[in-house]
N, C-alpha and C positions, 0 to 999 in steps of 0.2 A: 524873599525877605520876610524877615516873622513880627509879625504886627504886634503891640502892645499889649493886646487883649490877649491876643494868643498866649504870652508868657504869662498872663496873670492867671487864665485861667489853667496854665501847666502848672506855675507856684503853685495853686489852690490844691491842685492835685494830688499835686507833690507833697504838700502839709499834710492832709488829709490821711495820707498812705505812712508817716509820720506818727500822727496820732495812732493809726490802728495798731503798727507795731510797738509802740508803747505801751499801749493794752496790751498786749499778744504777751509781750515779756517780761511787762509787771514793774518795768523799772521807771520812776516818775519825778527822780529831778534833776538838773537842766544836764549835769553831765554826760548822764542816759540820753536826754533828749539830744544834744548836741552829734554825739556819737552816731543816733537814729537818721539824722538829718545826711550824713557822711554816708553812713551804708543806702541808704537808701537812695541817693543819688548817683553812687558807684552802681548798685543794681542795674539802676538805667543804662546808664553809660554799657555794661556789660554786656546787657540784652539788646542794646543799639535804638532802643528810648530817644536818651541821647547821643549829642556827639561833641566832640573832643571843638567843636568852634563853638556850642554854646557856652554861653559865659555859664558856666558852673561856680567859680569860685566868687563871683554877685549874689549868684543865687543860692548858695549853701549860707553865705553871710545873710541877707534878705530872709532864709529860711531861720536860721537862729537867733534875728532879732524879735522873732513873734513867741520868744519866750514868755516874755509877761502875758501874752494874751491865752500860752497855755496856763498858766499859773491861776489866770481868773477862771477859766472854764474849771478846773479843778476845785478850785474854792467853790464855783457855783454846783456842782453834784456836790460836793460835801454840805452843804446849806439846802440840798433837797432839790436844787434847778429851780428858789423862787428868785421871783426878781424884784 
């Protein structure tokens, strides 16, 4: 059974790898992101990451509710990273 922590620290993961492609392809608003969150969870599934009994479609949803929280990170390197 996969423990709590486990999946948050796979989310985190999974964001992270999210953000980078992002960078990687220059494309920065939510539709791209959205899109990013989709491939990037297929990728897994692909390479057997995942599998077809983790809740994917929680975690794709869970994945593109932290929209705003890209939107603030981006505002903050536009503003220089002060806080």
């Amino acid at each position: 059974m996969v423990q709590e922590e486990d999946i948050h620290i796979n989310l985190e993961s999974i964001f992270q790898e999210v953000l980078a492609k992002r960078q990687e392809e220059g494309a920065f608003d939510q539709e791209s992101y959205d899109q990013f969150v989709e491939d990037v969870l297929e990728e897994k599934l692909d390479r057997g990451e995942l599998h077809d009994d983790d809740d994917i479609e929680n975690w794709t949803e869970q994945l593109k509710s932290r929209w705003n929280e890209v939107e603030e990170m981006d505002a903050e390197k536009e503003d220089g990273g002060s806080i």
